[in-house]
C-alpha positions in Angstrom: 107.1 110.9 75.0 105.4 109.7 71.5 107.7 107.1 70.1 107.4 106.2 66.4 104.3 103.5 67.2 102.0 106.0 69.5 98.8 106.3 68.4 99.5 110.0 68.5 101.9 109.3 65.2 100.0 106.7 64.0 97.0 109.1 63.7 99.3 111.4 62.1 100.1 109.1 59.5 96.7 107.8 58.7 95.5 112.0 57.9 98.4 112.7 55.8 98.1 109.2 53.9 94.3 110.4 53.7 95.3 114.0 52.2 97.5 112.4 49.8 95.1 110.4 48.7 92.3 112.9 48.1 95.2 115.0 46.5 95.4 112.2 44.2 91.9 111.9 43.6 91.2 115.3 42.7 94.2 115.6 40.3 92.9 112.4 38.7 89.2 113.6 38.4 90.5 116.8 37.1 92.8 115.2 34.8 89.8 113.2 33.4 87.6 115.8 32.3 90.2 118.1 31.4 91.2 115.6 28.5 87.1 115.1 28.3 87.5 119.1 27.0 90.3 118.4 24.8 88.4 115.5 23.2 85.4 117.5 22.6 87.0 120.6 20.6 89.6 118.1 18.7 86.6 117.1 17.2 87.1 120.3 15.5 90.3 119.7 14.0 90.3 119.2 10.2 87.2 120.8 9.2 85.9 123.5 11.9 83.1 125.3 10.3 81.6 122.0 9.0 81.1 120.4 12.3 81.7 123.1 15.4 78.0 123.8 16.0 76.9 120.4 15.2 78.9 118.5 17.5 79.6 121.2 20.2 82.8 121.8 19.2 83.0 125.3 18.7 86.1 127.3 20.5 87.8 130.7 20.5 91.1 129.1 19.8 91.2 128.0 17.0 89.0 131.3 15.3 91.3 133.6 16.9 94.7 131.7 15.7 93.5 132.6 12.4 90.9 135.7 13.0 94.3 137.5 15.1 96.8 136.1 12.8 99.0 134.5 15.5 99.7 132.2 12.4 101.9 135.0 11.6 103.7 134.9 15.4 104.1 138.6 15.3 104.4 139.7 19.1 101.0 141.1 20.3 100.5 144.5 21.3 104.1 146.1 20.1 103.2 146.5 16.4 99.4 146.5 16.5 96.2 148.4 17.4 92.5 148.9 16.6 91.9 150.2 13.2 88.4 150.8 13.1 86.6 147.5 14.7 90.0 145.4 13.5 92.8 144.4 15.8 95.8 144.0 14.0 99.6 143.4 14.5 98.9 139.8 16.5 96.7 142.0 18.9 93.8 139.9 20.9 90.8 141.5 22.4 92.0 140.4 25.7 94.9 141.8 28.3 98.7 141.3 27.7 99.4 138.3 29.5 96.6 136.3 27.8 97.8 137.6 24.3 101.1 137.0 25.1 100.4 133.3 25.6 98.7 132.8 22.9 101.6 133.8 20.4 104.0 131.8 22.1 101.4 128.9 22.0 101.5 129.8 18.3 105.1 129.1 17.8 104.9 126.1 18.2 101.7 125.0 15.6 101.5 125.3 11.8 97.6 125.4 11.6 94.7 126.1 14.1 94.3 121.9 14.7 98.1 122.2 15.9 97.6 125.2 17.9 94.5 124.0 19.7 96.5 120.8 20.5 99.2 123.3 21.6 97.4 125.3 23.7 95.8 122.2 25.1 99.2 121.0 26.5 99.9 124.5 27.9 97.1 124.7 29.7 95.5 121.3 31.3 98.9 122.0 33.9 97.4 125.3 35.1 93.6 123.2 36.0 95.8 120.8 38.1 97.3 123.8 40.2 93.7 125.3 40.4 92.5 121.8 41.9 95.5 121.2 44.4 95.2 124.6 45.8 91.7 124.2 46.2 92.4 121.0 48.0 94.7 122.3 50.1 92.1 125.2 51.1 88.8 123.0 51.6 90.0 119.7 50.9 86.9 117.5 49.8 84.9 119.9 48.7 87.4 120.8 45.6 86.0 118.0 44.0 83.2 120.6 43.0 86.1 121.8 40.7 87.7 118.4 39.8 83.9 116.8 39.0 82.5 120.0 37.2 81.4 119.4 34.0 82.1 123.1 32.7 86.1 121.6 32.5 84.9 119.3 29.5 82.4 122.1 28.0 85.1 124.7 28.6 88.6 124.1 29.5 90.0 124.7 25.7 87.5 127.1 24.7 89.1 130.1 25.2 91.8 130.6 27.6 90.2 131.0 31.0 92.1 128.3 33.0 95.0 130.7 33.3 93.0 133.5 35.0 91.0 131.2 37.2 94.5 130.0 38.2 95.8 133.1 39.3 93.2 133.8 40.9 93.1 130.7 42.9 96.6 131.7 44.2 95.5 135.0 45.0 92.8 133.4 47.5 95.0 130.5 48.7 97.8 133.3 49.3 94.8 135.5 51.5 94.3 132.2 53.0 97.6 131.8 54.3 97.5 135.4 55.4 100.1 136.7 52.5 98.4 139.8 51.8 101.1 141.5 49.2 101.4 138.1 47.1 97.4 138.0 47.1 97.5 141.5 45.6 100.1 140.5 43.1 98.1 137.4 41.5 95.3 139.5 41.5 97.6 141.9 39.2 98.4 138.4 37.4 94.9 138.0 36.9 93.8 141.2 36.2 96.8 140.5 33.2 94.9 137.9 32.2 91.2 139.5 31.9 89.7 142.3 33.5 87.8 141.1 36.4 90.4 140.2 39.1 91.1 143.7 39.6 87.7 144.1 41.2 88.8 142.1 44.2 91.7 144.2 45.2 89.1 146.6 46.7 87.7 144.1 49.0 91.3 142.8 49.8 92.4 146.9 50.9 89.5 147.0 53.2 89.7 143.3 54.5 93.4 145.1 55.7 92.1 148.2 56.6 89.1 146.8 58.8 91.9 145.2 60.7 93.7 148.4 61.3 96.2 147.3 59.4 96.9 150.3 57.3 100.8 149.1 56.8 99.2 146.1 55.3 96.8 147.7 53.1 99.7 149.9 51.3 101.6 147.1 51.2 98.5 145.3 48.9 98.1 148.7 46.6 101.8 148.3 46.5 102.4 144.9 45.3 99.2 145.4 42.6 100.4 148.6 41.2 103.9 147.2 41.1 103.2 144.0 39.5 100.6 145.7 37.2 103.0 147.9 36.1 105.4 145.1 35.2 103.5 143.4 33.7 101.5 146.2 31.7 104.9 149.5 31.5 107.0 148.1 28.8 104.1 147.8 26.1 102.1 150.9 26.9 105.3 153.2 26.6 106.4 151.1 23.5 103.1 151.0 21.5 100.5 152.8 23.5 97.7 152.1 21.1 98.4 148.3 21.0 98.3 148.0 24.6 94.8 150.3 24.6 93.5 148.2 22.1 92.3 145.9 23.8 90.1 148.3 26.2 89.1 150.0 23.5 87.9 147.1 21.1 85.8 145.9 24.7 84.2 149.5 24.4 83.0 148.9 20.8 81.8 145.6 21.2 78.0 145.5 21.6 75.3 143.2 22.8 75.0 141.0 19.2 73.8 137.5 18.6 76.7 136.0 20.1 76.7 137.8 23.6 74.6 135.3 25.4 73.8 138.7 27.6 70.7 139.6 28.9 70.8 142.7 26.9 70.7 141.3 23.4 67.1 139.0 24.8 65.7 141.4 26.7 66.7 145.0 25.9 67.9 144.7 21.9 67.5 148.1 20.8 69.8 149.6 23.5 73.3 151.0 21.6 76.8 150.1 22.3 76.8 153.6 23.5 73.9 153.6 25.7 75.4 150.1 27.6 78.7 151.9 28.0 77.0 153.9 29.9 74.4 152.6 31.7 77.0 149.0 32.4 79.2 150.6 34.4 76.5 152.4 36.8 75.1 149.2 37.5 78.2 147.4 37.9 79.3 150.6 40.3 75.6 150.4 42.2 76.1 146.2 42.8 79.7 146.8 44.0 78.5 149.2 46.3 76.0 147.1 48.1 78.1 144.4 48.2 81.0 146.5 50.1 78.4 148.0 52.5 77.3 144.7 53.2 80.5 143.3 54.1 81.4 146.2 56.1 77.9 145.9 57.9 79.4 142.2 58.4 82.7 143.3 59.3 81.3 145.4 62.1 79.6 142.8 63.7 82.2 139.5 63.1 85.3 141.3 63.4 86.5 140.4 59.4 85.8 141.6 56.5 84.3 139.2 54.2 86.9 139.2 51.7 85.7 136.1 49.4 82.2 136.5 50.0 82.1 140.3 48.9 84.8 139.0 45.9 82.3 136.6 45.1 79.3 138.5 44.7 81.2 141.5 42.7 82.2 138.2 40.0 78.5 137.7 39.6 77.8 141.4 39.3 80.2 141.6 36.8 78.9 138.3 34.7 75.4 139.7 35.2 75.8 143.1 33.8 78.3 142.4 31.0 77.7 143.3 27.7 78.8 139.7 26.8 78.4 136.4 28.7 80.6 134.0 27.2 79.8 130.2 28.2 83.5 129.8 29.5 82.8 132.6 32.2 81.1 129.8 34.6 84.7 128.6 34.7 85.4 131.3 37.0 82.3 130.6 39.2 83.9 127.5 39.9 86.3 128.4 43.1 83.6 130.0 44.7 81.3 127.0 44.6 84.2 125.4 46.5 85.7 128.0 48.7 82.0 129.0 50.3 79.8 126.7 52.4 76.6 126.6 50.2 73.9 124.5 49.7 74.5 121.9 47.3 71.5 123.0 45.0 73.1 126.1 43.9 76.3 125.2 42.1 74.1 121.8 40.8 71.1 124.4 39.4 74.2 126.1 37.9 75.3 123.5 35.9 72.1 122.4 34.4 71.2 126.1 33.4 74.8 126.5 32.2 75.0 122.8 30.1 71.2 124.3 28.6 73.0 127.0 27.7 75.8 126.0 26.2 74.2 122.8 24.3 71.8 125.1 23.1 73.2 128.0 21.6 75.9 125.9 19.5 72.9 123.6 18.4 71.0 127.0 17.3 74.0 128.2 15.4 73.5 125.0 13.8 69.8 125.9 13.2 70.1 129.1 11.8 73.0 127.7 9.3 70.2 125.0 8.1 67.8 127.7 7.7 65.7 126.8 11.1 64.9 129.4 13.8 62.9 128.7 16.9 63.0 125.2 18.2 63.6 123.1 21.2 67.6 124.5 20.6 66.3 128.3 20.7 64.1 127.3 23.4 67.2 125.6 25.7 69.1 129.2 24.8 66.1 131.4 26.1 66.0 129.3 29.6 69.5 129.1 29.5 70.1 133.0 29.5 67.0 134.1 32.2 67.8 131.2 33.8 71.2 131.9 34.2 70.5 135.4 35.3 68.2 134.8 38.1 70.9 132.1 39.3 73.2 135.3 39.7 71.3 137.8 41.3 70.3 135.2 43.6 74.2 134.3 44.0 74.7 137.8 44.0 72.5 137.8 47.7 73.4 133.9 49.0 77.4 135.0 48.7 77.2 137.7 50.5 75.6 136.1 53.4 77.7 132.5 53.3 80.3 131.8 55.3 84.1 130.3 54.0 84.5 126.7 53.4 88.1 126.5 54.6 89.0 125.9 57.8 91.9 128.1 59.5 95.6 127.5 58.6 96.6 126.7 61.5 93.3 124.1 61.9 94.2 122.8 58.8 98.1 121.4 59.6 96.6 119.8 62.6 96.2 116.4 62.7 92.5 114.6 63.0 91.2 113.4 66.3 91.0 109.6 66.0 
């Protein structure tokens, strides 16, 4: 019998002093360029179009508090729609949930410096859950989250931490086998922005390679039901408002500010023209990447859920009509959750910290009546760059392997 001084316990003890520790170190790190992010865009405060490209300041919140009127705290989606190219009513260009944030982040500031502060606050909380779940999935290797610098660039840019969030529960709930509660934070996500819903494909056939068609209903179940709670009340109250949203995505074209391979390489291509030909090549990615994992599934035994979920993100940033800097947030979990050479998510960040200290310092350019220089130049590597770090993600995703060990592995205690 083990008795409170075996070595048994005492091994015990020194792992679970040891997770709590690198617990502690990752919420610390994460903490600490989280606040980095929030000292970067207050720099913003008091005068934002005299400084926001000069000192890298620039962020969505603070446009959009006043751009969307949320000054005015009228509830999104209920009273507004697109008139013309204009939201109105409080409406943003993004899902309910992520609108619906934002005004009540609103209620509590009197001017955009206020409500980026405000929307600070609200947010860090949601990179410390991202961090511990990661943690408690791959342990160690969540400092690839905690250490990124894309949380200073990014964090308060736009409102991206709450969607990665979700969608770290989602894989941390597949993780520990919950199935229906994966498929509902993916209908969280998908609340948030649009991509999460591409991953409930791969989580119905994960299910359904396993013969577990009970499961798999369950999963479209729990999305559709959470979607629909989430999504019913506004689209029977105020239809337009809650297509708004969709349909201000549709009009949006490859500009200046897309950061997309379409505005540097193929400029004279419509709005109408990449509606069209966006979606086929979305379509033609996802389709490889789900015959691949089945081609996997056949021969391991599993369907690759991350893996395939990983490679349909990087389809999905590829082919995008717009590229937003924050969108490497969401590359993040990935670089943690798969077992990959160290040299890819590293590559990543230089091409991503080119890209983002270059096109705010261009901005700056143009508004001093400058064009091509070393800024334009960082931009140009930045986006090709960038690009051929995807497709080549795209490939190495598909054939990597999870980071985490099993569950069960996982609550086990350390050999001595």
């Amino acid at each position: 019998m083990s008795g409170s001084g075996s070595p048994k316990t005492a091994t015990v003890r020194r792992v679970d002093l040891t997770r709590r520790r690198l617990l502690g170190v990752l919420l610390a790190a994460t903490a600490v360029l989280t606040l980095g992010g929030y000292l970067l865009k207050a720099q913003c405060i008091g005068d934002y179009d005299a400084v926001r490209d000069r000192v890298l300041c620039s962020n969505d919140i603070q446009v959009l508090y006043l751009l969307r009127r949320l000054d005015e705290h009228v509830f999104p989606y209920l009273h507004g729609s697109l008139v013309g190219k204009q939201l109105t009513g409080g409406t943003l260009e993004y899902p309910i949930l992520t609108g619906v944030f934002a005004w009540f982040a609103a209620l509590f500031a009197s001017d955009d410096g206020a409500y980026l502060q405000v929307t600070a606050l609200l947010l860090a909380p949601f990179s410390l859950v991202t961090a511990l779940l990661l943690g408690q999935m791959v342990r160690g290797r969540a400092l690839i989250y905690a250490l990124a610098p894309p949380l200073v660039w990014y964090s308060f840019h736009n409102w991206d931490l709450l969607v990665v969030a979700a969608v770290v529960a989602a894989l941390h709930a597949f993780w520990r086998e919950r199935w229906t509660w994966s498929a509902g934070w993916l209908a969280v996500g998908a609340g948030l922005k649009f991509w999460p819903a591409l991953f409930v494909l791969p989580l119905l056939l994960h299910r359904l390679q396993a013969r577990d068609r009970a499961g798999a209903g369950r999963v479209a179940a729990a999305f559709l039901a959470v979607s629909v709670a989430i999504n019913g009340w506004f689209l029977v109250v105020n239809p337009a408002g809650w297509l708004a949203p969709y349909r201000f995505q549709a009009q949006r074209g490859a500009d200046l500010t897309s950061n997309s391979i379409w505005f540097w390489g193929l400029p004279e291509l419509s709005t109408a023209q990449l509606n069209r030909l966006v979606p086929v090549l979305l379509l033609l990615a996802a389709a490889v990447a789900v015959g691949w994992g089945s081609w996997r599934a056949r021969r391991e035994g599993a369907f690759p859920f991350v893996q395939v979920c990983g490679a349909l993100l990087v389809a999905f940033m590829l082919t995008g009509k717009a590229h937003s800097p924050q969108y490497t947030l969401w590359l993040l979990p990935f670089f943690c959750l798969l077992r990959l050479r160290w040299g890819w998510w590293l590559g990543y960040f230089v091409l991503d910290a080119l890209m983002y200290v270059g096109i705010f310092r261009w901005f700056f350019d143009l508004g001093q009546g400058r064009d091509f220089g070393l800024a334009k130049q960082a931009v140009i590597l930045g986006v090709w760059g960038r690009a051929a770090a995807l497709v080549l993600l795209f490939v190495v995703f598909l054939g990597s392997v999870p980071a985490w060990e099993s569950r069960d592995l996982a609550r086990e205690p350390v050999p001595a």
